[in-house]
MARNUTI-330944 format. One record per residue: residue number from 1; residue in one letter; x, y, z of N, C-alpha, C, CB in turn. Coordinates in Angstrom, 2 decimals, m for minus. Glycine has a CB too. Layout:
N
   num   residu       n_X       n_Y       n_Z      ca_X      ca_Y      ca_Z       c_X       c_Y       c_Z      cb_X      cb_Y      cb_Z
   NUM        a         X         Y         Z         X         Y         Z         X         Y         Z         X         Y         Z
...
//
This chain:
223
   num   residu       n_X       n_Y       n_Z      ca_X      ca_Y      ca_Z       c_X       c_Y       c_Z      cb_X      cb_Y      cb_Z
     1        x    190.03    162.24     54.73    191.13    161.96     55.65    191.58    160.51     55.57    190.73    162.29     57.06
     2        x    190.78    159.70     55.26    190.94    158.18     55.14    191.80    157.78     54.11    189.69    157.51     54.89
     3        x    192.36    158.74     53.34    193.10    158.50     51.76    194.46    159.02     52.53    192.42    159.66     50.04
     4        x    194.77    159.22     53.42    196.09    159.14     54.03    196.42    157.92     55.02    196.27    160.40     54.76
     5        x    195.68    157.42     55.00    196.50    156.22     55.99    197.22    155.42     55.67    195.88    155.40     56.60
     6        x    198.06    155.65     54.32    198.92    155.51     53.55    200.23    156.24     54.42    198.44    156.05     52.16
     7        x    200.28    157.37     54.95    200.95    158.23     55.81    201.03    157.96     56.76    200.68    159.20     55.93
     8        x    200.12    157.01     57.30    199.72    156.55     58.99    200.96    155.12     58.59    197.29    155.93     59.48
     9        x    200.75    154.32     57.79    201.10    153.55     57.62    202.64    153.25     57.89    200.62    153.48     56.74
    10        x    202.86    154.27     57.22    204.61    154.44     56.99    205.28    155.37     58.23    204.99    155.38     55.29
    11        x    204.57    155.81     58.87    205.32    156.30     60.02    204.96    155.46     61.65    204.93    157.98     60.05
    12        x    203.67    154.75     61.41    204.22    153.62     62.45    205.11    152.03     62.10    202.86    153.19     63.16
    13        x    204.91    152.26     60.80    205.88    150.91     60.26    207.70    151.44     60.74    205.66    150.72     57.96
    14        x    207.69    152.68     60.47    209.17    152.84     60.48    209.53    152.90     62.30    209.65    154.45     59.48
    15        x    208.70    154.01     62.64    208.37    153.77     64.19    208.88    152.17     65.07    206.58    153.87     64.22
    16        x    208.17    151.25     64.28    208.45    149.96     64.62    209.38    149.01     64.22    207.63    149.49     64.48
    17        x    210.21    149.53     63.57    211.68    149.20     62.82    211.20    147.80     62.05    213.24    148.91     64.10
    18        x    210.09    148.00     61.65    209.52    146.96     60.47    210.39    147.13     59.38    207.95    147.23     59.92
    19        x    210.36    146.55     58.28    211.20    146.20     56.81    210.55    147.71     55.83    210.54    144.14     55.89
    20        x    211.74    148.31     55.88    211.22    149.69     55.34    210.45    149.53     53.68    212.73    150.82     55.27
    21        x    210.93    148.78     53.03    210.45    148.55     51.73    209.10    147.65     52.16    211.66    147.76     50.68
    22        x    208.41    146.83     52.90    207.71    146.35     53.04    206.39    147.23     53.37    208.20    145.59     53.67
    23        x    206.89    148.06     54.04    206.04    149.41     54.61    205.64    150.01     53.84    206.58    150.37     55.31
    24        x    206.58    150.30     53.03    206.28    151.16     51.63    205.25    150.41     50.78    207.71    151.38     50.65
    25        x    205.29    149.33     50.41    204.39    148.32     49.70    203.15    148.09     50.24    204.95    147.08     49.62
    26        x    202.97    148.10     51.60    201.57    147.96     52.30    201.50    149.13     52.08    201.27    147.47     53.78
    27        x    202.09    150.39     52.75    201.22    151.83     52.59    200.91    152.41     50.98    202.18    153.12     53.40
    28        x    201.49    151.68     49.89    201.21    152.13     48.96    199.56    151.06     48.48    202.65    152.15     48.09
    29        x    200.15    149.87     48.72    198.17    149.41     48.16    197.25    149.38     49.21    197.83    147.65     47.47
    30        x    197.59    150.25     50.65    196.39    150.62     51.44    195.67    152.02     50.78    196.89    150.87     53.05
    31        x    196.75    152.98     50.09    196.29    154.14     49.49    195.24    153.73     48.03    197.73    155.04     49.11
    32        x    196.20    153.00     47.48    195.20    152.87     46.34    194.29    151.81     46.23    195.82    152.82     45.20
    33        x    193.99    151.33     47.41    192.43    150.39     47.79    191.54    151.53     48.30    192.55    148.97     49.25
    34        x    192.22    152.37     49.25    191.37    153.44     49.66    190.34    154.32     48.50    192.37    154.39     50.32
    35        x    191.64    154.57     47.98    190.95    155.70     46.52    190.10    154.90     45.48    192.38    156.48     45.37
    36        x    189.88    153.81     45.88    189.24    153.11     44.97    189.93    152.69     43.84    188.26    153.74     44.64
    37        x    190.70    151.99     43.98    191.81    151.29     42.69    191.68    149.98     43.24    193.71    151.86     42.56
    38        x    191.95    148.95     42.08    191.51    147.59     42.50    193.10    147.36     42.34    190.22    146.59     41.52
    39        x    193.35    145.77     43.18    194.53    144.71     43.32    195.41    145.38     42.29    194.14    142.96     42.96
    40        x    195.14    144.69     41.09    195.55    144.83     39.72    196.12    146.39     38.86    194.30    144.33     39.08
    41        x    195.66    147.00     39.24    195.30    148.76     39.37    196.74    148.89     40.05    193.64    149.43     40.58
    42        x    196.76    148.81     41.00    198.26    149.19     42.33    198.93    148.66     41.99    198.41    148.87     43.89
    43        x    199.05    147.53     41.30    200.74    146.70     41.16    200.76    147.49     39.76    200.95    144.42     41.06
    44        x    199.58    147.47     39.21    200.24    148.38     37.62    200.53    149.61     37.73    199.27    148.52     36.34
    45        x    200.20    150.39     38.49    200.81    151.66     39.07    202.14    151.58     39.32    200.24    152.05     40.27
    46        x    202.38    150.23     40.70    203.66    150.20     41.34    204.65    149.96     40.41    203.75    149.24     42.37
    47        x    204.37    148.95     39.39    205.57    148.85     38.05    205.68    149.62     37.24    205.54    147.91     37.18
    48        x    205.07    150.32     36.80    205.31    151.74     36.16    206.09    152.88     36.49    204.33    152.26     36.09
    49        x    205.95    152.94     37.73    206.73    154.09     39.13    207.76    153.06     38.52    206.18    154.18     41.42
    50        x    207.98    151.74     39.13    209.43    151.47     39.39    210.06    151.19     38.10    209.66    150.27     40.38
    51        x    209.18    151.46     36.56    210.11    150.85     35.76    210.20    152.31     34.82    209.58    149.25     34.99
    52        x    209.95    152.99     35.33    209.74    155.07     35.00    211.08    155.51     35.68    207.98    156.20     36.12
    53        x    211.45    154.58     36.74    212.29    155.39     37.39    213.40    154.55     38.08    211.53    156.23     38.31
    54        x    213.44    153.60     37.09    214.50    152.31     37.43    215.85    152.68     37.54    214.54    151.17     36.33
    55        x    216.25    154.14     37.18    217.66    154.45     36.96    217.78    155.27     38.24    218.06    155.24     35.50
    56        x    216.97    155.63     39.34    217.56    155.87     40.45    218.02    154.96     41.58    216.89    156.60     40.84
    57        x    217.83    153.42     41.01    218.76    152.85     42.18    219.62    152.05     41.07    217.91    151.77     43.59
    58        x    220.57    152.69     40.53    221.55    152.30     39.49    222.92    152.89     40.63    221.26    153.25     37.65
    59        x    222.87    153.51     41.80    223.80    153.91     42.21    223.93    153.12     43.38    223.80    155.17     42.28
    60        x    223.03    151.99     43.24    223.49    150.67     44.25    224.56    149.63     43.77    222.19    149.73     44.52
    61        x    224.52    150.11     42.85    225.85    149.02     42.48    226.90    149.40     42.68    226.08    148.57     41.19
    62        x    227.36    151.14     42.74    228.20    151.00     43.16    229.17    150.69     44.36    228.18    151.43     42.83
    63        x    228.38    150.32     45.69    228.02    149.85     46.59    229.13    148.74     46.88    226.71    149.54     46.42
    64        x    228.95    147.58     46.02    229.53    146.50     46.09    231.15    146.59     45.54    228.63    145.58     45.38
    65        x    231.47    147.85     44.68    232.32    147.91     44.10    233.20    148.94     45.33    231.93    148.29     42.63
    66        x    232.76    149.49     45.88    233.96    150.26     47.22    234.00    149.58     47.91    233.79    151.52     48.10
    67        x    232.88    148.44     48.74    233.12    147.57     49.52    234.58    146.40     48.81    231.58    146.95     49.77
    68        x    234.31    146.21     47.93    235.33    145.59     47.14    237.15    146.16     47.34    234.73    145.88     45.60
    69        x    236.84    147.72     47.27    238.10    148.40     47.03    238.78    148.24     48.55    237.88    150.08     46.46
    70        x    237.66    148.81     49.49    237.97    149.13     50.87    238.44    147.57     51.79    236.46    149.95     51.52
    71        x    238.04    146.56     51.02    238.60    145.63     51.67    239.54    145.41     51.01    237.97    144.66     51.96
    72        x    240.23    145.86     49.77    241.76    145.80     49.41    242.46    146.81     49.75    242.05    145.68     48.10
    73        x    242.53    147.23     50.73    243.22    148.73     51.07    243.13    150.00     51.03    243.95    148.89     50.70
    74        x    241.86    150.07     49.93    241.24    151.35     49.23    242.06    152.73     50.42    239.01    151.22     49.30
    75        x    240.86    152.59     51.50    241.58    153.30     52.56    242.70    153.38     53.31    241.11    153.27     53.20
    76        x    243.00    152.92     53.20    244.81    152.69     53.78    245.44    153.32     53.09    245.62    151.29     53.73
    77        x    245.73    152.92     51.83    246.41    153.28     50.73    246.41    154.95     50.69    245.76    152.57     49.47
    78        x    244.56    155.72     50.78    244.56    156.82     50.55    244.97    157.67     51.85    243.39    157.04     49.97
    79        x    245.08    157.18     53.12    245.35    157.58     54.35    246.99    157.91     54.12    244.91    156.42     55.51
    80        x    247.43    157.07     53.79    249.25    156.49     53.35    249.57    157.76     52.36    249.45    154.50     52.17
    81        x    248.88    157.68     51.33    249.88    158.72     50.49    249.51    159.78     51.02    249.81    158.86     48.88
    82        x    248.39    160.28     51.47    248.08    162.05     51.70    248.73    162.34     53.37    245.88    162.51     51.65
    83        x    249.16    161.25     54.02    250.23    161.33     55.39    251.51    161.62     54.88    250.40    159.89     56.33
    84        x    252.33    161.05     53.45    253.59    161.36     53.31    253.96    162.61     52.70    254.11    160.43     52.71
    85        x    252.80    163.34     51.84    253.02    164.70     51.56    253.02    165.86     52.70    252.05    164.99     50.65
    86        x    254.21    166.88     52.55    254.30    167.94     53.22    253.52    169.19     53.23    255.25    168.17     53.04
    87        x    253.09    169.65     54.21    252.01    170.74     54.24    250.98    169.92     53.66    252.31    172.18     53.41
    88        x    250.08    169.32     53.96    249.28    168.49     53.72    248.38    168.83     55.08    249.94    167.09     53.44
    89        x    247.48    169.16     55.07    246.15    168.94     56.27    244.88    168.79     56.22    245.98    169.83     57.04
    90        x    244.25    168.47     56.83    242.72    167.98     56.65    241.61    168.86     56.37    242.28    167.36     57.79
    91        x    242.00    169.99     56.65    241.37    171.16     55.75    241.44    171.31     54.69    241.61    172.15     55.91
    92        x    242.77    171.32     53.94    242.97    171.61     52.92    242.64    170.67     52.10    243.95    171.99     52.82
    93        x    242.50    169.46     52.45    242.02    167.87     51.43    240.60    168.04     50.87    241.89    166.20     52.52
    94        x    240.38    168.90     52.51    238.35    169.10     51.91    237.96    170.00     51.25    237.18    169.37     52.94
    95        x    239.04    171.13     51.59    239.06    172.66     50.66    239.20    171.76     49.23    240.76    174.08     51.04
    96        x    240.12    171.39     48.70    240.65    170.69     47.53    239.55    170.11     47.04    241.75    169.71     47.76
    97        x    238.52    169.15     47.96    237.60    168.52     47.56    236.57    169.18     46.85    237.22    167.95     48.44
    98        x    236.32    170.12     47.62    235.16    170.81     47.47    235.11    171.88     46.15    234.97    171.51     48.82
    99        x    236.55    172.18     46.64    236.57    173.15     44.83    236.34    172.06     43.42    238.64    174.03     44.44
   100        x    237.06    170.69     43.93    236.56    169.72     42.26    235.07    169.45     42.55    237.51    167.79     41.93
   101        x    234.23    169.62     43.26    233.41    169.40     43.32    232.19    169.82     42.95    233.58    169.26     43.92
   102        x    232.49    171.62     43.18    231.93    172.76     42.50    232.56    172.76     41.15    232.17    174.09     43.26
   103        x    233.30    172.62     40.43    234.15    172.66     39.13    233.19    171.69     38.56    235.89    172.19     39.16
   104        x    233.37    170.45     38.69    232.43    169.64     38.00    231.09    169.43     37.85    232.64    168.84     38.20
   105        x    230.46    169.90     38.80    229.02    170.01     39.31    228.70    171.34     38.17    228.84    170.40     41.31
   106        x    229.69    172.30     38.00    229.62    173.21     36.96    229.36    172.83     35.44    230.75    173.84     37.04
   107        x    229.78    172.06     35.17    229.69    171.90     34.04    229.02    170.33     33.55    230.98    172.24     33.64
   108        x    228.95    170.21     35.09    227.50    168.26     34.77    228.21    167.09     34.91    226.66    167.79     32.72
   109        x    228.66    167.30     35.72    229.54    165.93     35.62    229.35    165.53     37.32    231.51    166.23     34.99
   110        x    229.23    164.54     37.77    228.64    164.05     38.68    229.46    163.18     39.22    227.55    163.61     38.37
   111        x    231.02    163.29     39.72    232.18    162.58     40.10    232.31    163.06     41.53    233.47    162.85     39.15
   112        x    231.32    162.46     42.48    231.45    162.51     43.93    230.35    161.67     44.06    231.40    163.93     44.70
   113        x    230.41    162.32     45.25    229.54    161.51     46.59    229.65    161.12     47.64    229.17    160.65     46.53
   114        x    229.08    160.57     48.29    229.37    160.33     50.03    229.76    158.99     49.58    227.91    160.45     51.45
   115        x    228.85    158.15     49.37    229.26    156.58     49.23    230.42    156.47     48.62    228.31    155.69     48.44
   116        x    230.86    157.48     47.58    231.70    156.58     46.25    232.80    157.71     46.22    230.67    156.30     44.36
   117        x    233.03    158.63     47.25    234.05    159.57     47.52    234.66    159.83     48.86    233.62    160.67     47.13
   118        x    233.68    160.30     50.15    233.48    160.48     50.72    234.47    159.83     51.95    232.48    160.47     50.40
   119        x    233.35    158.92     51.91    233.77    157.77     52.70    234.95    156.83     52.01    232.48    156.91     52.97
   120        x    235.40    156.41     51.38    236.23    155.45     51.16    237.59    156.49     50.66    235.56    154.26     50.04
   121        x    237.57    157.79     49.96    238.86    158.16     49.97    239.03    158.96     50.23    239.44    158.14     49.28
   122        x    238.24    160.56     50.71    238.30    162.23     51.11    238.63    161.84     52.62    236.59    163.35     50.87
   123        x    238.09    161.14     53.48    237.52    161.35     54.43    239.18    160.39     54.90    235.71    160.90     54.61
   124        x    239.53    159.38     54.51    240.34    158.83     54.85    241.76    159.60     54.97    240.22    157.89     54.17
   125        x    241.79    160.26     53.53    243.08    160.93     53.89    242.64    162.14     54.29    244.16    161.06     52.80
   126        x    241.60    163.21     54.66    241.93    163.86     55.27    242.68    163.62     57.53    240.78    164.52     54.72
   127        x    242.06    162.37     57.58    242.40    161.90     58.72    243.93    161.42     58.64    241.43    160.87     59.09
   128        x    244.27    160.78     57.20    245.59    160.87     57.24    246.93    162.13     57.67    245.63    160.54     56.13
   129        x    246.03    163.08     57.03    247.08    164.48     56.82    247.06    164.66     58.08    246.64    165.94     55.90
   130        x    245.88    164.55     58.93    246.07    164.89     60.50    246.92    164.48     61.06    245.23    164.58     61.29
   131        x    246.84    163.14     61.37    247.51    162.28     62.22    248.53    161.79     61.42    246.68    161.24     62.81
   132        x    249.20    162.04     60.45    250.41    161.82     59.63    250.76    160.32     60.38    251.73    163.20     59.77
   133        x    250.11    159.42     59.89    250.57    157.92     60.28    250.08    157.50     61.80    252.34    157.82     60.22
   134        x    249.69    158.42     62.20    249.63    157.96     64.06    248.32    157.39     64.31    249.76    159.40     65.32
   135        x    247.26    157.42     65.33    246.37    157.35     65.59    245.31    158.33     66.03    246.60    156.71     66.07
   136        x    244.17    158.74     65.64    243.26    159.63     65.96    241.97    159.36     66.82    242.94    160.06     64.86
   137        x    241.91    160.11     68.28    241.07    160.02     69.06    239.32    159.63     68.51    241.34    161.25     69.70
   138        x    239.04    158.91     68.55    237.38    158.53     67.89    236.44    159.55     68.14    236.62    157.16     68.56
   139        x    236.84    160.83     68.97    235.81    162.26     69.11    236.24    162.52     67.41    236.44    163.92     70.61
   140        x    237.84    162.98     67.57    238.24    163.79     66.07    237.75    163.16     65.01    239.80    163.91     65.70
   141        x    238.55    162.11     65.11    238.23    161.09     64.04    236.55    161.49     63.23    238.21    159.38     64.93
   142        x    235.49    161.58     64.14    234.47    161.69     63.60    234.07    162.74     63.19    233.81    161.29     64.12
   143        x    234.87    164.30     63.41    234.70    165.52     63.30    235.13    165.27     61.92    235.36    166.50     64.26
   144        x    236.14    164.66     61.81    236.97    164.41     60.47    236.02    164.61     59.66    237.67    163.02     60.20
   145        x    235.64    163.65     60.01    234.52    162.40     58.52    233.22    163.84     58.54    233.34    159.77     59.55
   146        x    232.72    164.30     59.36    231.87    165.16     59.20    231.89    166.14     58.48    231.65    165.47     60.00
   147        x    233.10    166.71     58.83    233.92    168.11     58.15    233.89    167.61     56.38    236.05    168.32     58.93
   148        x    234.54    166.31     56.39    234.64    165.59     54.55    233.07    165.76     53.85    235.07    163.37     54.53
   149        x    232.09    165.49     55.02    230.73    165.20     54.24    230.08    166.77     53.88    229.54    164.18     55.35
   150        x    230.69    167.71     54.79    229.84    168.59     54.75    230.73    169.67     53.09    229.70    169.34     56.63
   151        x    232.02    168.94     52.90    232.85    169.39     52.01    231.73    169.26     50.61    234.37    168.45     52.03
   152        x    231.62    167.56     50.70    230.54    166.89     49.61    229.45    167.92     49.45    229.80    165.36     50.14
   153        x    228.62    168.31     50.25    227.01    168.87     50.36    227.74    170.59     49.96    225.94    168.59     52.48
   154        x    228.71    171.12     50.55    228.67    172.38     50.09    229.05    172.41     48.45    229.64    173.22     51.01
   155        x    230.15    171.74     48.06    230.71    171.57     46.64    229.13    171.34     45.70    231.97    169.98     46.58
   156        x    228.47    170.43     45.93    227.55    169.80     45.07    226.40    170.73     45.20    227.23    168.28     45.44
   157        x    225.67    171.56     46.18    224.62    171.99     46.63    225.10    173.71     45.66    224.45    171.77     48.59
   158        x    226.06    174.03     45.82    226.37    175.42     45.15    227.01    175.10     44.30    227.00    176.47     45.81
   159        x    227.71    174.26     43.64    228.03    174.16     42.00    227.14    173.86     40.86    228.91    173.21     41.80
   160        x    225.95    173.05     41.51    225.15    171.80     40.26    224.29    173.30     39.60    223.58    169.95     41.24
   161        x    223.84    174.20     40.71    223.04    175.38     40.02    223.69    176.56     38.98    222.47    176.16     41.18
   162        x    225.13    176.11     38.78    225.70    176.68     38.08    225.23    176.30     36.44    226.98    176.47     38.53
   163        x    224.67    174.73     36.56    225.13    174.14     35.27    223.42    174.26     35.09    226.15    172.40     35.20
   164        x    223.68    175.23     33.54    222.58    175.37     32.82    220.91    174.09     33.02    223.39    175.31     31.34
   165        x    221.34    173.40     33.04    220.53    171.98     32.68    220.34    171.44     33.65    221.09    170.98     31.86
   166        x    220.77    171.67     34.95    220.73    171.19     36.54    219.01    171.29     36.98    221.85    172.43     37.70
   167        x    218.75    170.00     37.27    217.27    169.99     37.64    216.73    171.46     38.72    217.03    168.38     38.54
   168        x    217.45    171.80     39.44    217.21    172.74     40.24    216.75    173.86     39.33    218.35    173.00     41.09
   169        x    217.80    174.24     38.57    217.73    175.26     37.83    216.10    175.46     36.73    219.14    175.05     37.03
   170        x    215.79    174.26     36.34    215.04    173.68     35.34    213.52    173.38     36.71    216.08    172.03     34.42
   171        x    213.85    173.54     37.46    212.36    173.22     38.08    211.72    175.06     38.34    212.58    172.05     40.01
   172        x    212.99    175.60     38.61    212.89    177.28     39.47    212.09    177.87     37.78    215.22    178.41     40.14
   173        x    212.83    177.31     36.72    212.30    178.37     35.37    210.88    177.75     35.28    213.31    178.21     33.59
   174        x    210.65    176.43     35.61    209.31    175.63     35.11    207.97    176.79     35.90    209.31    173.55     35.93
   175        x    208.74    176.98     37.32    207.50    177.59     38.09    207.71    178.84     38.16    207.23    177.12     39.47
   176        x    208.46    179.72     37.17    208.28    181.02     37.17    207.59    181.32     35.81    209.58    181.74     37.42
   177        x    207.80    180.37     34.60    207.35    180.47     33.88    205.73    180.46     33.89    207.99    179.84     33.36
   178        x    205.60    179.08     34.43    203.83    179.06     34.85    203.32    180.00     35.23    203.35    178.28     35.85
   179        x    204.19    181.29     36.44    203.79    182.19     37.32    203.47    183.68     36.14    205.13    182.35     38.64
   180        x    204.27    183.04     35.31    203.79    184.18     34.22    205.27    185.06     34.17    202.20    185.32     34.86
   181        x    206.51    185.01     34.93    207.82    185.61     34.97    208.75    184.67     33.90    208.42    185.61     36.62
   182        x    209.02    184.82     33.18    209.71    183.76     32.27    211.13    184.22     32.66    209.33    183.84     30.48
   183        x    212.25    183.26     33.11    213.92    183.59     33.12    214.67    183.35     31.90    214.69    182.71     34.16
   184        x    215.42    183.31     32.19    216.78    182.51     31.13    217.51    182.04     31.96    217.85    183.42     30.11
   185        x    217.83    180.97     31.47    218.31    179.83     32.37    219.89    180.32     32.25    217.91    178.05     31.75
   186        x    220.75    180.57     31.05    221.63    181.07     31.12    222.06    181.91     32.35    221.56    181.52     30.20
   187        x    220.95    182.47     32.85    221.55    184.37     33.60    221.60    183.85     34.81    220.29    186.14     33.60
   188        x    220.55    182.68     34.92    219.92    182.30     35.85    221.44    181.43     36.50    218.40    181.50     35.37
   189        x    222.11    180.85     35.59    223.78    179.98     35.92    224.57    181.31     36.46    224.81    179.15     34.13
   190        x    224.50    182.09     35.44    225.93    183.65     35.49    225.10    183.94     37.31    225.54    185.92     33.53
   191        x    223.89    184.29     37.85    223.84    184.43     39.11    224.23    183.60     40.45    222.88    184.64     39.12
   192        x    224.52    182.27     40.02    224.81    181.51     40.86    225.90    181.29     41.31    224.48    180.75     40.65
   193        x    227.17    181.96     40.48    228.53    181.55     40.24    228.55    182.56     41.46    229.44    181.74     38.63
   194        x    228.48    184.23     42.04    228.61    184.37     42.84    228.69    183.60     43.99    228.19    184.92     42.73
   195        x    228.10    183.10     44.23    227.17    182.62     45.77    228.04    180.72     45.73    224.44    182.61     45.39
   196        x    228.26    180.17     44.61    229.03    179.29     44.93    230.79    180.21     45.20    228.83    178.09     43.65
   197        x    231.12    180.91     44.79    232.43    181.80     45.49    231.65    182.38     46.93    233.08    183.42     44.28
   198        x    231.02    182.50     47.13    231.04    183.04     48.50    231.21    182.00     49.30    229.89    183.79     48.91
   199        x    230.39    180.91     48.85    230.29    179.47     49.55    231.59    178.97     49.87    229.59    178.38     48.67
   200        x    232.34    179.02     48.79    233.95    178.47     48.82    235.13    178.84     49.96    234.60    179.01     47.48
   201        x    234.22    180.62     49.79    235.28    181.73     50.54    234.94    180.78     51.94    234.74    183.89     50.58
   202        x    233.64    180.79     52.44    232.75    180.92     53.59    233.64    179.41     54.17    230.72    180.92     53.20
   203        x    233.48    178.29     53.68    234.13    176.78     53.81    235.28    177.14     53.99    234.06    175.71     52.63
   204        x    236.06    177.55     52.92    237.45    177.95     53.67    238.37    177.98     54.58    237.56    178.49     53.79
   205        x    237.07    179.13     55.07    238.03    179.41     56.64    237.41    178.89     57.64    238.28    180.99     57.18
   206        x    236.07    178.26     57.03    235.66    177.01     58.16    236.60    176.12     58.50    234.58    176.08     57.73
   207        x    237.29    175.50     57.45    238.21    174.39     57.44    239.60    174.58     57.61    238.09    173.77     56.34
   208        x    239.94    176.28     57.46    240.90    176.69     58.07    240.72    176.66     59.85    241.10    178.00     57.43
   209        x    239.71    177.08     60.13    239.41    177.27     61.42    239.44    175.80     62.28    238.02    178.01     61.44
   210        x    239.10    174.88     61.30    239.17    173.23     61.79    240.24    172.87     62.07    238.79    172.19     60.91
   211        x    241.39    173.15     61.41    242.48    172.59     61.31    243.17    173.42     62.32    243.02    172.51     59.97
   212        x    243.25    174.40     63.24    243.57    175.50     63.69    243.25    174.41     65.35    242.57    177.11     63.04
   213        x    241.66    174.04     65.39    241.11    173.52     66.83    241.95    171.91     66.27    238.83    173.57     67.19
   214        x    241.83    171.20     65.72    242.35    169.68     65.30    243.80    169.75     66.24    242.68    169.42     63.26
   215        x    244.24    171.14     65.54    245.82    170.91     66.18    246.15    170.97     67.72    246.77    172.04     65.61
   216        x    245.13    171.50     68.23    244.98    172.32     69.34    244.63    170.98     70.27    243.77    173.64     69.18
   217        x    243.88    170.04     69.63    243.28    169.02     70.33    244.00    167.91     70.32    242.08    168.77     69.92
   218        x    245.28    168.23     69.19    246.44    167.02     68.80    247.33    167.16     70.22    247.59    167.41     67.09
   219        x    247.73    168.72     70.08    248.59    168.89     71.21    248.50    168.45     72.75    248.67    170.06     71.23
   220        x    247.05    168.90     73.01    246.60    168.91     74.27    246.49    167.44     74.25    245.33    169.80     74.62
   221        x    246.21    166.51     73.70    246.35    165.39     73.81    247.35    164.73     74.06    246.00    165.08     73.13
   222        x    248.61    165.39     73.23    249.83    164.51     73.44    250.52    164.95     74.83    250.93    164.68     72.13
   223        x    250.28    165.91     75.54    250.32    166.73     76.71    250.06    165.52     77.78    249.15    168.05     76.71
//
């Protein structure tokens, strides 16, 4: 039990709004002093982890580059044009979203996200199409942005299993194979394509149904 206080560690560090990476660094060489690994031992562990897997915070940079955009108008701009098109609504921006989202996620291509889509241009003009230039109550407003994120997670969560080579896909064959059931990863894509169309259908008329209460809450407001 003593080889977890590595676990103890990190949930009263966070508990205590201590320096989350700092937490992580004590609870990682309290574990491997525990297990019997010396000083030297844990930092060569810890650089290995971090230089094995240095390409998952490669998506911090892009970070600095929307902060960049968004303080030149990024959002404005995208609020502005998707307000001057007709029949334009905030459903349909996320419907729109979500189908390029599944499309590309289909075939591996990885052109979204919350940070680097989301937030700086889906989310903006779908609040545009709403409020076509005006101002939006800070309840909606945030339904907005919610409705955009959940566009992101459905598009990406039911398209990526489409694409042959998608870690998901590639972990499900690893442990059926072991189990002694071997798939094909191929059949294993052709089954998924259903269920991302159902997903699509299902969002739809979620976001039809959004735009249906949005208006409802535009009116009664201007009332």
């Amino acid at each position: 039990m003593i080889k977890l206080v590595g676990v103890v560690i990190v949930v009263v560090g966070l508990l205590l709004r201590f320096n989350p990476l700092l937490v992580v660094l004590v609870a990682g060489f309290a574990t491997g002093l525990v297990g019997g690994m010396g000083p030297m031992e844990v930092l060569e562990a810890l650089g290995n982890a971090f230089v094995t897997n240095r390409y998952m915070s490669l998506f911090v940079l892009t970070l600095p580059v929307i902060g960049v955009l968004e303080r030149h108008g990024l959002k404005e701009q995208a609020e502005r044009f998707v307000s001057s098109l007709k029949g334009a609504t905030a459903g349909r921006v996320m419907m729109l979203y979500m189908l390029f989202r599944q499309l590309t996620c289909a075939v591996g291509l990885q052109l979204g996200g919350h940070p680097t889509f989301v937030r700086p241009i889906v989310a903006p003009m779908a609040e545009g199409a709403l409020s076509k230039g005006g101002e939006l109550d800070p309840d909606l407003s945030d339904r907005v942005r919610a409705m955009a994120a959940s566009a992101e997670n459905y598009g990406n969560f039911f398209g990526q299993l489409i694409f042959i080579a998608s870690g998901g896909l590639l972990l499900i064959k690893g442990v059926m194979d072991q189990a002694g059931h071997p798939v094909d990863l191929m059949r294993m894509g052709m089954y998924a394509v259903p269920t991302a169309v159902c997903a699509f259908a299902m969002a739809a008329l979620r976001f039809h149904l959004f735009d249906l209460s949005a208006k409802r809450d535009l009116e009664r407001g201007g009332n």
